[in-house]
N, C-alpha and C positions, 0 to 999 in steps of 0.2 A: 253579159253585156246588157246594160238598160235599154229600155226605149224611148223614144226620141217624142215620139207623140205626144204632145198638153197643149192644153185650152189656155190662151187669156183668159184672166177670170172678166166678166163683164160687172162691172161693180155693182152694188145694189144700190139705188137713187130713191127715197120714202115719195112714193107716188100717192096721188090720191085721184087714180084716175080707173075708168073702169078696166037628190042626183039617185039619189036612193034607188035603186032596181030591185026586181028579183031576179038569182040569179040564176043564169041558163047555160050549164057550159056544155064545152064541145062531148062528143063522145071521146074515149080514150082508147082510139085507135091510130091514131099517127105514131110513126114511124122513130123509135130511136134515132138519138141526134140531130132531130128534126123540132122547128121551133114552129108551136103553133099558135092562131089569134083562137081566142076564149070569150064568146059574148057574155057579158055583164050590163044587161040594160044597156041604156047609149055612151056606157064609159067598156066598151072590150080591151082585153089588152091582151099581151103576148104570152105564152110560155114555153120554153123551154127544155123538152125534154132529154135527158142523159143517153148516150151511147146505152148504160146498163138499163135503162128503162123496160121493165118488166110488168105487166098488169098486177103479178102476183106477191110483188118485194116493194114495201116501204120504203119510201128516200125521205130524206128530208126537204125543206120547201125554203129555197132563198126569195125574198121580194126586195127587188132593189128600187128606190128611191130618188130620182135624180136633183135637180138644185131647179130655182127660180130661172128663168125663162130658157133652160135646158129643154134635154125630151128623153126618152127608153136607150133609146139606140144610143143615142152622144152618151147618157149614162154607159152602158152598157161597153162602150170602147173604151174611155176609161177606166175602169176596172176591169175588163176582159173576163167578167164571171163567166161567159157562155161555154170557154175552155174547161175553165177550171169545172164546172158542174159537169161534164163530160169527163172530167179525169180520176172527177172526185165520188160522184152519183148524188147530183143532187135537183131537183125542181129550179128554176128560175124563173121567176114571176116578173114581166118588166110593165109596169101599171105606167098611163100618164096620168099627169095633173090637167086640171083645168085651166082655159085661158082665161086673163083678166082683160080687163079693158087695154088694152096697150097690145094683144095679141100674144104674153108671155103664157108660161105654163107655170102652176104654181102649188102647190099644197096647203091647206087652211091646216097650218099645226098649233100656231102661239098668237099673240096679240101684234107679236113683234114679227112674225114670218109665216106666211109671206100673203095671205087675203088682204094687200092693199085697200082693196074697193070696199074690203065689208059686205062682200056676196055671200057668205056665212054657208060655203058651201061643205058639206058633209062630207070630210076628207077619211075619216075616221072611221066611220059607218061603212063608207064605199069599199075601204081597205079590208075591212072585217068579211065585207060580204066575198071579196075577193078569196081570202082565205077558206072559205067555205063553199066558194066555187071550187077552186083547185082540191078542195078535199073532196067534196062528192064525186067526181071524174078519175079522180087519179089519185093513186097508192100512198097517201100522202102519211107521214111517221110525225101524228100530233105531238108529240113531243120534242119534236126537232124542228121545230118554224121560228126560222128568221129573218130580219131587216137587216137591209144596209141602205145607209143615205150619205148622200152629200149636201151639204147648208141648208136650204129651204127642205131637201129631203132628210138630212140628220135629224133637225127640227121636227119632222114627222115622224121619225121612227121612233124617239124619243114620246109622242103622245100619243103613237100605239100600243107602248111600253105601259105605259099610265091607264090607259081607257080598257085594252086590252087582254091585262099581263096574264090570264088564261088561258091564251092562247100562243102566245108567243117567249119565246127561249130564254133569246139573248138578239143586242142591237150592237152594230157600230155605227157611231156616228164619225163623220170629218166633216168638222168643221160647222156642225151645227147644234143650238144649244137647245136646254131644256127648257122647260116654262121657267119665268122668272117669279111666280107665286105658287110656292111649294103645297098649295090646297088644295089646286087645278088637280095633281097627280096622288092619287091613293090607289096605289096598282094591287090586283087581290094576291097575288104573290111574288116570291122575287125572281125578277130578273135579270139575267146576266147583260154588263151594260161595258161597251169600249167605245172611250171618246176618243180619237184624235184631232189633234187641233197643230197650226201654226203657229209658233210665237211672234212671228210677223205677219199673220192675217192682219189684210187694210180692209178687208169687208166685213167679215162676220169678228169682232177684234176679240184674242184671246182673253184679255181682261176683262170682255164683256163694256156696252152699251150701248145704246138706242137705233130700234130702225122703225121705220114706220108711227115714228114718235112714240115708241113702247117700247120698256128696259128692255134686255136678255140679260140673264148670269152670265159669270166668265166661264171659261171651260173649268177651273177647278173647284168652283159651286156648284156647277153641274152634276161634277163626278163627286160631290159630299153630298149632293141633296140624292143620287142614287145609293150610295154609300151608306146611308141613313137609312131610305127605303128599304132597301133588303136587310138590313139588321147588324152589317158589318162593323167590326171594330173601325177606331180610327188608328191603328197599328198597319203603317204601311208595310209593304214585302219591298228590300232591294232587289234588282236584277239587273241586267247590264243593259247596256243602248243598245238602240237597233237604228238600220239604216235604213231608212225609208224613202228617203227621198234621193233622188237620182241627180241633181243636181246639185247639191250641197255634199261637200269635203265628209268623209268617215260617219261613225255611226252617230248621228247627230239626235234623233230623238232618245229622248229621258222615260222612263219605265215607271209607272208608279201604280201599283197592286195592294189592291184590298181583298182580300179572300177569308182570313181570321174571323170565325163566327158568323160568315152570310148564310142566309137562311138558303134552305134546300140546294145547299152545294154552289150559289149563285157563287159571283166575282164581278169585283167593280176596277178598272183602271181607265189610267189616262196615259197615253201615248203622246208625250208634246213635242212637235216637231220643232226644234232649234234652227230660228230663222226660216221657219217655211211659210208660206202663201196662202193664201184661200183655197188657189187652186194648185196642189203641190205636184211637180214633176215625178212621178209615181215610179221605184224603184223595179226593178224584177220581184225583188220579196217583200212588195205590199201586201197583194193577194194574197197569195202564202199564207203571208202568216196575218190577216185578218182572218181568214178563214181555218186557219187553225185554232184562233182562238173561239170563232164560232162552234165549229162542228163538234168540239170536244165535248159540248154542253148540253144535256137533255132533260127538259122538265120533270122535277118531281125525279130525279134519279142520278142528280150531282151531276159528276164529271165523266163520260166516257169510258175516258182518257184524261188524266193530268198530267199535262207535262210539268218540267220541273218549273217551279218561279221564275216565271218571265223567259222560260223557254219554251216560249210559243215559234214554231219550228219554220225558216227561210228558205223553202227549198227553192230551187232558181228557174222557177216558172211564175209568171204572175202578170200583173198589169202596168200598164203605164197608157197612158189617152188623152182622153179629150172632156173635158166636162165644165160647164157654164154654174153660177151660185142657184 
């Protein structure tokens, strides 16, 4: 049975109106299952940790990303990671953005999303240091670090990908795109990269253009300027649709896999939701299987696990919520 939970998306309107720490985390003494705040200078944020949480075993580290004038938590029902990291063993990082003049919350990723003001605040840097909070404290498996975002936070996973790619796995984005100047991004290795997107997105528009009076690409320049990045052919993989969205008739999104020649095991695809939303009604095997397709993947050591093309696995646990662009 799906669930019922989703956000109006609140449109995004080009405003023009109106961090660096060191970092200090908690000790890593709380309580399996239990989610704790992690001072980072005057940006703290939440984590986390798994039922299996052990001092002496590795997990890997989710950072999830919320959308423009969102927050952790509204992310965080949406996507219901906090189960799944308890079912699965894995860290959850829930960071906020900062507010812009208008009181929203937002991520400095691209030109076009979402630093309205031009407060030129260090979104990038802060994320980094994040990652290296949650490493010094906790049993963190560097080769297993990764994002998820939604629109202003897709948009920043994507130029954590870019600034970062040392540190970091593999990204899903929904619904948010890459830089629209492919120079911005020269990431020192590849990373595994999954877009999904709506073909009926009215905010972030599948075919891509303008917010903030600055391009973005469409979702499927996104997915060839990543496709490029990592070294992959342009030899797509078929596989079958998948139903993602809980509101829309059968398997409605379309499958499209780049794997052929990506460097260090990486994979690039695009997930496009047939007739979906900015903010899509979120099926039982979203979760699932975005997180299938992440976990499977570890730096500098390929796949895991490969499932077969485009059997990235729907088991009937997962999300469906609430979440803002």
């Amino acid at each position: 049975m799906t669930r019922t939970r989703w956000l109006v998306a609140a449109l995004l309107v080009p405003v023009l109106a109106a961090c660096g720490s060191t970092p200090h985390a908690a000790a890593p003494s709380a309580k399996p299952g239990s989610t704790v705040a992690v001072k980072l200078g005057d940006r703290p944020f939440q984590l986390h940790l798994p039922t299996s949480y052990r001092p002496s075993t590795k997990l890997p580290l989710v950072v999830l990303l919320h959308g423009y004038t969102s927050d952790s938590a509204e992310a965080e029902r949406y996507f219901d990671l906090a189960a799944e990291a308890d079912r699965r063993g894995f860290f959850l990082a829930l960071p906020e953005g900062t507010k812009d003049a208008r009181g929203e919350q937002f991520w400095n990723a691209t030109d076009a999303c979402c630093d309205f003001n031009r407060a030129g605040t260090d979104d990038s840097g802060y994320l980094h240091r994040l990652i290296e909070t949650v490493k010094s404290a906790y049993p963190v498996d560097p080769a297993r670090v990764y994002f998820i975002g939604h629109s202003n936070g897709g948009f920043m996973a994507y130029r954590m990908a870019c600034d970062h790619a040392d540190e970091i796995t593999a990204v899903v984005s929904l619904a948010g795109m890459a830089t629209n100047n492919p120079a911005e991004c020269a990431p020192r290795r590849a990373v595994t990269v999954l877009h999904i997107h709506g073909t009926a997105d009215a905010t972030i528009f599948y075919d891509g253009s303008t917010s903030g009076f600055q391009r973005y690409p469409s979702a499927p320049a996104t997915v060839d300027l990543w496709r490029r990045l990592d070294g992959c052919s342009d030899q797509a993989t078929a596989s079958a649709s998948l139903d993602l969205e809980a509101k829309l008739a059968g398997a409605e999104t379309t499958v499209t896999a780049y794997q052929t020649g990506c460097r260090d095991g990486a994979r690039v695809a695009l997930w496009a939701i047939t007739g979906g939303a900015h903010v899509p009604a979120l099926s039982d095997s979203f979760t699932p299987a975005i997180l299938d397709f992440l976990l499977t993947r570890a730096s500098g050591a390929g796949p895991l696990r490969d499932p077969a093309v485009g059997g990235w696995r729907s088991p009937g646990t997962g999300g469906a919520g609430r979440h803002s662009r």
